[in-house]
Each structure stands twice: as structure tokens, then as C-alpha cells.
N, CA, C and O atoms as a printed pandas DataFrame, in Angstrom:
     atom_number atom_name residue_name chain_id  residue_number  x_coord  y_coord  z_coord
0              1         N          UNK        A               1    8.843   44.359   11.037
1              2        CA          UNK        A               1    9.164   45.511   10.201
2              3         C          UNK        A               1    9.741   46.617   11.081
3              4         O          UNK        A               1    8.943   47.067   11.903
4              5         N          UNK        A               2   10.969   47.146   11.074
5              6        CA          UNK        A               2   11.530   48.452   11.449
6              7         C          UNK        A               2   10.965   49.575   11.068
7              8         O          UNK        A               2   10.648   49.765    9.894
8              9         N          UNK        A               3   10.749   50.564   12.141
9             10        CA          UNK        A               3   10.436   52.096   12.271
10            11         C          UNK        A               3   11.104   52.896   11.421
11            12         O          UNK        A               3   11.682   52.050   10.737
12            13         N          UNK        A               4   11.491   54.162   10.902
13            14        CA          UNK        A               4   11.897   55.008   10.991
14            15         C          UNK        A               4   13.428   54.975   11.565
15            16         O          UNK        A               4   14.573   54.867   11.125
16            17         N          UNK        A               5   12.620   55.162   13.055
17            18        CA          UNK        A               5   13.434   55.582   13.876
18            19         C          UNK        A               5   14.548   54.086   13.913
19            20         O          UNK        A               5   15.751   54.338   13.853
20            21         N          UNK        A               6   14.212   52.892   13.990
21            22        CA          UNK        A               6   15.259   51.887   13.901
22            23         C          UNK        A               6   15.873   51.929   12.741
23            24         O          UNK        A               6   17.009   51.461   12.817
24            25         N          UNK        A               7   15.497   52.399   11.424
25            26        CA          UNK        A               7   16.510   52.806   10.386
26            27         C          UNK        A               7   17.606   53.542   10.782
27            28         O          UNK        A               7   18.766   53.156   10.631
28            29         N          UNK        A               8   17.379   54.272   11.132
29            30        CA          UNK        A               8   17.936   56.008   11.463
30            31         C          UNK        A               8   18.923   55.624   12.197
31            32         O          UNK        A               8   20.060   55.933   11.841
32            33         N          UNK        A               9   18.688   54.751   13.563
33            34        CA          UNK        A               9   19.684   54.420   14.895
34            35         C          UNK        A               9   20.137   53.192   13.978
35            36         O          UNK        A               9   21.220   53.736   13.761
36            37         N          UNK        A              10   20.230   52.092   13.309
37            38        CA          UNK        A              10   20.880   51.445   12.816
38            39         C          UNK        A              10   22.045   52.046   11.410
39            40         O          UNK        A              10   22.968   51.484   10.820
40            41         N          UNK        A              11   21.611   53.023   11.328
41            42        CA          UNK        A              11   22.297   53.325    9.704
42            43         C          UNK        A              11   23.409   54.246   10.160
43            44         O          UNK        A              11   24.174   54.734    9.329
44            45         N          UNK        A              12   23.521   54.495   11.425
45            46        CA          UNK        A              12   24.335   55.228   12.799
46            47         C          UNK        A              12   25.257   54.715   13.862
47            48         O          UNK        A              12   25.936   55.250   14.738
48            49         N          UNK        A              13   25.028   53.429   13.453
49            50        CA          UNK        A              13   25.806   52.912   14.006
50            51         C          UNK        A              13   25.471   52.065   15.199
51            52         O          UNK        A              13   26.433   51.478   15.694
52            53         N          UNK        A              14   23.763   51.804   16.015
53            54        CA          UNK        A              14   23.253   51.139   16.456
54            55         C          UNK        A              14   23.056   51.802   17.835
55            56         O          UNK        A              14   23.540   52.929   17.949
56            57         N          UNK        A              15   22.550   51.381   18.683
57            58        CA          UNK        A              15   22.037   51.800   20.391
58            59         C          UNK        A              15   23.387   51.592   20.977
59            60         O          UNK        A              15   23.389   52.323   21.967
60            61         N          UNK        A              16   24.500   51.011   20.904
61            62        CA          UNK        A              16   26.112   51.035   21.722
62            63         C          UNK        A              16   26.143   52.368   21.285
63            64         O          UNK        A              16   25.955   53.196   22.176
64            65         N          UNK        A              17   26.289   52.703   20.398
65            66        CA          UNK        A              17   27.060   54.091   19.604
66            67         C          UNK        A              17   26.104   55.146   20.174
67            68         O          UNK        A              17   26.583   56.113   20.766
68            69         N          UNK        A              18   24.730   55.008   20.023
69            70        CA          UNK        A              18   24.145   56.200   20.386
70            71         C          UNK        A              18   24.339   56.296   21.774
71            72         O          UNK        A              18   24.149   57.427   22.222
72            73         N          UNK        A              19   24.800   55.068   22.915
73            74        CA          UNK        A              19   24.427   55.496   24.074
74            75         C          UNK        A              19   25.638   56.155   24.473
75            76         O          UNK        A              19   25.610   57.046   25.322
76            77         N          UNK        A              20   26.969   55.680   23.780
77            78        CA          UNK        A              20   28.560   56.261   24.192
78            79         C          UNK        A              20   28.405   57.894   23.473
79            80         O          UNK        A              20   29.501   58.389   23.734
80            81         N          UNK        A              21   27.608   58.936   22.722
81            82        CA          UNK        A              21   27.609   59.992   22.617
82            83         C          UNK        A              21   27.005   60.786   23.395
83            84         O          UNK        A              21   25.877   60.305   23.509
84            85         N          UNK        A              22   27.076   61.804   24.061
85            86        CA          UNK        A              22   26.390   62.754   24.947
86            87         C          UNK        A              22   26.064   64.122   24.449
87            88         O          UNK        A              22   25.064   64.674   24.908
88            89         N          UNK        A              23   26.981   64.879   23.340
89            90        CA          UNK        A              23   26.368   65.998   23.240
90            91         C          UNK        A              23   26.658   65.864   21.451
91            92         O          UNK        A              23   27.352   64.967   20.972
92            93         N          UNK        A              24   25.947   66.988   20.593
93            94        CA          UNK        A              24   26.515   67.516   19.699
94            95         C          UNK        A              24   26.278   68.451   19.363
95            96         O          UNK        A              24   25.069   68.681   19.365
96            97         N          UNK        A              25   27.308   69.724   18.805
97            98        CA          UNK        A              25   27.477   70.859   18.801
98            99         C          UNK        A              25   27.486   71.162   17.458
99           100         O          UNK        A              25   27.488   70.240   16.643
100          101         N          UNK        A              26   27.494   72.469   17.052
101          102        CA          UNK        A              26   27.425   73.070   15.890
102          103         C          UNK        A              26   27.641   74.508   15.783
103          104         O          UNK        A              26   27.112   75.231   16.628
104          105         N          UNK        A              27   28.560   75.167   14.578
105          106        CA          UNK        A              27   29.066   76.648   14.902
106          107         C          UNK        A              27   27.945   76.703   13.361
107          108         O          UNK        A              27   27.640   75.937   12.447
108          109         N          UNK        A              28   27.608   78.175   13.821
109          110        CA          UNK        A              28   26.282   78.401   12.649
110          111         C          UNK        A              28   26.969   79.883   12.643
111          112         O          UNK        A              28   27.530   80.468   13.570
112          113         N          UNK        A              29   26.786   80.219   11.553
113          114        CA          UNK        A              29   26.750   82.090   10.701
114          115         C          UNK        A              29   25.366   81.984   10.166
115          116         O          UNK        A              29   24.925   81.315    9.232
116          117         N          UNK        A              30   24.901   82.649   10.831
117          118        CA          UNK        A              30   23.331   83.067   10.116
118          119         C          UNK        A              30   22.914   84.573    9.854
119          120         O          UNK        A              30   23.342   85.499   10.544
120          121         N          UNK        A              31   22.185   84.704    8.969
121          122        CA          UNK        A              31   22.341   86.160    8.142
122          123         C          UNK        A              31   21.358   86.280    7.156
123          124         O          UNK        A              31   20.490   85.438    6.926
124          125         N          UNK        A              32   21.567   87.704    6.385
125          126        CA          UNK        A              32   20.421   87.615    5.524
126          127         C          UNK        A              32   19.534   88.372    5.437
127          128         O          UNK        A              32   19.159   88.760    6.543
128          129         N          UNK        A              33   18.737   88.982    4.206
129          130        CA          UNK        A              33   18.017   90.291    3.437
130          131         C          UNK        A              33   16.817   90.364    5.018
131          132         O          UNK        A              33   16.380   91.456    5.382
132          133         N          UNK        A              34   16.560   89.447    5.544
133          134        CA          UNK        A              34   15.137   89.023    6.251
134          135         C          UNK        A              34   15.428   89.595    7.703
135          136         O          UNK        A              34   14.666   90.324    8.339
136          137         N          UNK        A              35   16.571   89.169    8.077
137          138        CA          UNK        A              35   16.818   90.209    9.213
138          139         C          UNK        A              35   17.249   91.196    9.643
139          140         O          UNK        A              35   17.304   91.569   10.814
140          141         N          UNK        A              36   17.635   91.759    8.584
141          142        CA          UNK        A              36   17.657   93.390    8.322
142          143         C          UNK        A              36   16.385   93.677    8.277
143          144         O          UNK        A              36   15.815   94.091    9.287
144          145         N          UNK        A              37   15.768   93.513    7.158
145          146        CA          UNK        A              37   14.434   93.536    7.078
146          147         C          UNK        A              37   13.492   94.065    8.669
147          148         O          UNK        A              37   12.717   94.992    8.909
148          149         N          UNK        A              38   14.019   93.006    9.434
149          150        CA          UNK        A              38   13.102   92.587   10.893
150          151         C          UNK        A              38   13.478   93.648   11.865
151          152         O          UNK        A              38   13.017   93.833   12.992
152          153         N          UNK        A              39   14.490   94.378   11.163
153          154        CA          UNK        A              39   15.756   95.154   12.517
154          155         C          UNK        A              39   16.314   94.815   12.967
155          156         O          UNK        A              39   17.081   95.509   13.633
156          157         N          UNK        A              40   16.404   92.684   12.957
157          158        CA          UNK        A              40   17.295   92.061   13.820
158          159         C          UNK        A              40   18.730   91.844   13.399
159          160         O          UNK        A              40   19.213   90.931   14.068
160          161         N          UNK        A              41   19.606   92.367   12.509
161          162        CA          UNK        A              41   20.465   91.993   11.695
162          163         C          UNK        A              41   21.300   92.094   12.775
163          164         O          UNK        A              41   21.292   93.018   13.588
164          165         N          UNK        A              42   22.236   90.854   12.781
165          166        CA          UNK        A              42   23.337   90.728   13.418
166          167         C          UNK        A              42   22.205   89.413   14.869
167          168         O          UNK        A              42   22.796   88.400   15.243
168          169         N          UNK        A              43   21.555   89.536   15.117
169          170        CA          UNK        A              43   20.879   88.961   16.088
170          171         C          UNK        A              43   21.272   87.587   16.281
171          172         O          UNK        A              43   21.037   87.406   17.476
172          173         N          UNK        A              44   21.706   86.574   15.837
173          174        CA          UNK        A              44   22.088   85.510   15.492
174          175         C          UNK        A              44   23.865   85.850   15.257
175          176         O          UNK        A              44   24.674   86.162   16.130
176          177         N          UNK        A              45   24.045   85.710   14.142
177          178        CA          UNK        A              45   24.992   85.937   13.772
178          179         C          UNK        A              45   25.997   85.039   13.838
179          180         O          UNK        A              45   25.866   84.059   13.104
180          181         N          UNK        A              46   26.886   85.094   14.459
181          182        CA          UNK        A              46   28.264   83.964   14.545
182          183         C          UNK        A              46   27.880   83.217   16.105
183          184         O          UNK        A              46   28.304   83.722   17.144
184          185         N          UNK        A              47   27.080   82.037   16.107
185          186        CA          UNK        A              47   27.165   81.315   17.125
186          187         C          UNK        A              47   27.227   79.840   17.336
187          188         O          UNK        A              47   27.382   79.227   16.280
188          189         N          UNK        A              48   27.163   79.230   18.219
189          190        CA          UNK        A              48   27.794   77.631   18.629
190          191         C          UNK        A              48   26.559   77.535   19.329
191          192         O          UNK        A              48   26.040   78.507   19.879
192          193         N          UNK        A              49   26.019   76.259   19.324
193          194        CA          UNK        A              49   24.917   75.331   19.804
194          195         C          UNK        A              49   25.456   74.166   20.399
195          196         O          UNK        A              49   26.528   73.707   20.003
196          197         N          UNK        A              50   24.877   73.703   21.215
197          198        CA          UNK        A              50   25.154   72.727   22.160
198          199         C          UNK        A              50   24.193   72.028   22.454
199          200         O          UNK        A              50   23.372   72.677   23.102
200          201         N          UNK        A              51   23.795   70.617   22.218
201          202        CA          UNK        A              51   22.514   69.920   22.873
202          203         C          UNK        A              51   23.412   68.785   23.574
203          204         O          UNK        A              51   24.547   68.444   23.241
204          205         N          UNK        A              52   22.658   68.303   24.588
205          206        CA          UNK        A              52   22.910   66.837   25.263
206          207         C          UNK        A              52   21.761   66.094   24.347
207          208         O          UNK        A              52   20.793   66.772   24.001
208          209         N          UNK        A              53   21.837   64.915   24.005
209          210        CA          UNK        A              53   21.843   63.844   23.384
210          211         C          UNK        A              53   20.313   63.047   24.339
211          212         O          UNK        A              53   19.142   62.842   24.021
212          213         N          UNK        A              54   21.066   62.817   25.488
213          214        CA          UNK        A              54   19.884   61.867   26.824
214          215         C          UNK        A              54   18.964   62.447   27.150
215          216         O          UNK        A              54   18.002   61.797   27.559
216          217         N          UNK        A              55   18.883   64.106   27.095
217          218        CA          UNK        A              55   17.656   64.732   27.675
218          219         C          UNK        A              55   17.860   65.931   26.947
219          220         O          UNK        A              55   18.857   66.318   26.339
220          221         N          UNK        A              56   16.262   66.684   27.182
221          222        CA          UNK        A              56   16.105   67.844   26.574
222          223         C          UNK        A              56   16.893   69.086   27.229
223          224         O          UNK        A              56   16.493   69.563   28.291
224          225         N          UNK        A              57   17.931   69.555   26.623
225          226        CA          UNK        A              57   18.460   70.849   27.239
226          227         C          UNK        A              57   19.682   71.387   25.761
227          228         O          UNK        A              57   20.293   70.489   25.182
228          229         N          UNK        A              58   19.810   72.326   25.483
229          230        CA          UNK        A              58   20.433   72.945   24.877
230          231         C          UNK        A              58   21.234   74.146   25.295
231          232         O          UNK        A              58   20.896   74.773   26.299
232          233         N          UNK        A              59   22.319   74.513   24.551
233          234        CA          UNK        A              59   23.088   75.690   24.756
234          235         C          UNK        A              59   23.603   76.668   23.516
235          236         O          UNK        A              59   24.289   76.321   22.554
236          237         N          UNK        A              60   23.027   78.116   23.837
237          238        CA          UNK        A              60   23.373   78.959   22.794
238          239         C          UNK        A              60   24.192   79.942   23.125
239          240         O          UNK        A              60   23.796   81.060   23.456
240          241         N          UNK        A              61   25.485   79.568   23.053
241          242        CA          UNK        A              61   26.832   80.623   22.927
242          243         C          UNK        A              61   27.203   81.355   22.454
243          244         O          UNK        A              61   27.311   81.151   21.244
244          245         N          UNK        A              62   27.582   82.450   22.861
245          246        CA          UNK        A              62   27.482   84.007   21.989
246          247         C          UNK        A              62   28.749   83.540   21.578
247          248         O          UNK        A              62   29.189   82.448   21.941
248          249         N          UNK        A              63   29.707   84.768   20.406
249          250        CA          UNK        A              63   30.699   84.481   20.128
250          251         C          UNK        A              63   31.610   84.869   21.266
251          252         O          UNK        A              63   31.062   84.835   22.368
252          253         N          UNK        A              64   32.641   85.162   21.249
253          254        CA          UNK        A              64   33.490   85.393   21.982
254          255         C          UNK        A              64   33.549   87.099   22.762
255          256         O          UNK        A              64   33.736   87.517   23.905
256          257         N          UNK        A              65   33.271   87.728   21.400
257          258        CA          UNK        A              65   33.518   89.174   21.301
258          259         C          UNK        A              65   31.696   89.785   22.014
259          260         O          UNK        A              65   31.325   90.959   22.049
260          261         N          UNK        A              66   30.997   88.723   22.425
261          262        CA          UNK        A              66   29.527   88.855   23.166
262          263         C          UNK        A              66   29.361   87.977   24.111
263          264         O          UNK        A              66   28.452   87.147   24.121
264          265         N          UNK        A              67   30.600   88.155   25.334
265          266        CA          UNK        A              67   30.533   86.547   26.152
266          267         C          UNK        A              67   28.860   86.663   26.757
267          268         O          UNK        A              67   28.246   85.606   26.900
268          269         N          UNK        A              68   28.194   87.946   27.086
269          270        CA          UNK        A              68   27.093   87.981   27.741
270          271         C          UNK        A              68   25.624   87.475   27.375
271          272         O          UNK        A              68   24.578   87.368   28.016
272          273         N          UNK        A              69   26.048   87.183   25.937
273          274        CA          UNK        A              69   24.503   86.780   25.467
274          275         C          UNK        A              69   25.031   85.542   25.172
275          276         O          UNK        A              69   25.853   85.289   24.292
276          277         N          UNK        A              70   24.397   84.608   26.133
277          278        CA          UNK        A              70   23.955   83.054   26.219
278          279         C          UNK        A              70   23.358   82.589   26.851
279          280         O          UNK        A              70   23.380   82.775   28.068
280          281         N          UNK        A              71   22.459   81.663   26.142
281          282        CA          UNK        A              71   20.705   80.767   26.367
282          283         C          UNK        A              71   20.875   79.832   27.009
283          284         O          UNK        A              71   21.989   79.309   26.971
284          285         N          UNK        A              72   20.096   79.410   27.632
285          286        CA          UNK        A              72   20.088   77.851   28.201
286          287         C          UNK        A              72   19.040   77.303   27.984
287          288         O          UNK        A              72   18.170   77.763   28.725
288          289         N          UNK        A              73   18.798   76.792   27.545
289          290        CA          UNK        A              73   16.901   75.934   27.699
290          291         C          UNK        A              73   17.224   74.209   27.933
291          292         O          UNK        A              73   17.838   73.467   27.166
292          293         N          UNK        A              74   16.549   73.848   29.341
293          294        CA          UNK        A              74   16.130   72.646   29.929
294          295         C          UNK        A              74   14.767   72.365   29.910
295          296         O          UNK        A              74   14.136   73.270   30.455
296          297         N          UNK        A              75   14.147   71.560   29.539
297          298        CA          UNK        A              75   12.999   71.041   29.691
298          299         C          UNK        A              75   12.847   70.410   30.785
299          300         O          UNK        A              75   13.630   69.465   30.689
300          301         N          UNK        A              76   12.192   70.328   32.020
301          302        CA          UNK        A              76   12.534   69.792   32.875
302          303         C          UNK        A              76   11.885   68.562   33.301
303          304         O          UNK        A              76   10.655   68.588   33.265
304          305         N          UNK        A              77   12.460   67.461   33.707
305          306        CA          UNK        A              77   11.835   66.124   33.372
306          307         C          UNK        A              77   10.265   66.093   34.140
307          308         O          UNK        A              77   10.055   66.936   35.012
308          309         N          UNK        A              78    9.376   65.276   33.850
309          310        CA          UNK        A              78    8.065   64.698   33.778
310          311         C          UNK        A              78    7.580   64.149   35.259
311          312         O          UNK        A              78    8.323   63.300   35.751
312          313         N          UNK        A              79    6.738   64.429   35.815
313          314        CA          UNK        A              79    6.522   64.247   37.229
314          315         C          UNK        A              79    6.135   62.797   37.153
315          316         O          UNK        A              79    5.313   62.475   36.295
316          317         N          UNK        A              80    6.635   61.895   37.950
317          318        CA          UNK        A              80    6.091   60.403   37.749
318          319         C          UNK        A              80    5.111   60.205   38.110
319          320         O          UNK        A              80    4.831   60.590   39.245
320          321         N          UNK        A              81    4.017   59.433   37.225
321          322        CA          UNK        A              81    2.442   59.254   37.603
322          323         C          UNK        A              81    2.237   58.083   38.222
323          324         O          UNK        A              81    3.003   57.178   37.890
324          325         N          UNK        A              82    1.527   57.874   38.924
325          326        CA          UNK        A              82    1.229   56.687   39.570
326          327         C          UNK        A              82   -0.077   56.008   38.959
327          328         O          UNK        A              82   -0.489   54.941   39.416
């Protein structure tokens, strides 16, 4: 019986396909009564995301017109146990 997760990677096109992709990105507008609300309005706003695929690390890109605000988060790999 298949997992979940072997649904998911088969209905995708299989483990060749997942291993030939490395990142995927996404442009987000986020907004809304709630972050005004918070004081944060605009805080988010017009940005691009970036993950690698093989390991934990992401990227949060300001827009253009804010080259200075951008994130990085790496998880950094697992000390090998003996």
C-alpha cells in the first residue's frame, strides 16, 4: 500500500522529476484589514519567495523599490550520530 507521500511524488511526475527540480519560487501580494489593524500594513506586501527543493533554506526578496529588506533562513544540516 502507498503513503501519502508516494501518491503525491507519483501524481508529479515520480522521483526522476523530483530529483531534476531544485528550487521553486513564488511572487505573493499580501494585504489586508488585519495588518493595518497590527500597524504592519505594507509589511509583506509585494514579494518573491524562493525555496531549494533538497534542503531546508529559503529566500525572501524585497521588491525592487526595497532592495534592503531580504531574509534568508537555512536550517543547518544534522550533526551525524554515531
Amino acid at each position: 500500500m502507498s503513503t501519502l507521500v508516494d501518491l503525491a511524488i507519483s501524481a508529479h511526475g515520480g522521483m526522476d522529476r523530483r530529483k531534476r527540480l531544485s528550487t521553486v519560487s513564488a511572487h505573493l501580494r499580501v494585504g489586508g484589514v488585519l495588518w493595518a489593524l497590527t500597524g504592519k500594513e505594507g509589511f509583506m506586501g509585494d514579494v518573491n519567495f524562493e525555496a531549494e527543493l533538497h534542503r531546508e533554506r529559503f529566500v525572501k526578496k524585497a521588491p525592487q523599490h526595497r532592495p534592503m529588506l531580504e531574509a534568508v533562513w537555512i536550517n543547518p544540516p544534522k550533526p551525524a550520530t554515531s
